[in-house]
C-alpha positions, -999 to +999 in steps of 0.1 A: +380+001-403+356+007-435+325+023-429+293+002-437+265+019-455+231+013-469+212+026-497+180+021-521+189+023-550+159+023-585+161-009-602+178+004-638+206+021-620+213-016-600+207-031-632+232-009-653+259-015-625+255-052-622+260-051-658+294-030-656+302-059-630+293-090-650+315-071-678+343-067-659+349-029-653+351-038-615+355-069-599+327-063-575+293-040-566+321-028-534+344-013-563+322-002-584+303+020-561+336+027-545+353+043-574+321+058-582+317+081-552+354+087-555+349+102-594+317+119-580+333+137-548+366+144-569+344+161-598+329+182-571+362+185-549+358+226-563+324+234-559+327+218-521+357+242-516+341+272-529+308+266-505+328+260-473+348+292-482+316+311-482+303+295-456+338+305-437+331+337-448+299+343-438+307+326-403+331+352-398+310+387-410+281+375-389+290+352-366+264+328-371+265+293-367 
C-alpha cells in the first residue's frame, strides 16, 4: 500500500513543477515528486551510510542510545 503524505510547499517551487508537468517530463505532480525524492535519497544514499556507520560506531564505544 503507498504511503500518503502532505507537504507545504513555496509557491515558485509548485509553480516550477507544475511547469515540468504541463511540459511533459512526468505525467503527473505523483511522479514528479516521486522521482524527485528518489534522485534526492539516491544522491545522498553515501552520506546516509557514512552517518549511520558512525552512529554504529559510536553506539558501540559508548553505549548510548
Amino acid at each position: 500500500m503507498p504511503n500518503v503524505i502532505q507537504a507545504q510547499i513555496p509557491e515558485r517551487l509548485w509553480q516550477q513543477a507544475q511547469n515540468l508537468v504541463a511540459q511533459g517530463w512526468a505525467s503527473n505532480m505523483q511522479e514528479l515528486v516521486n522521482e524527485s525524492l528518489r534522485r534526492y535519497l539516491e544522491s545522498h544514499e553515501d552520506v546516509l551510510a557514512e552517518q549511520f556507520i558512525l552512529d554504529d560506531v559510536r553506539w558501540g564505544l559508548h553505549g548510548k542510545d
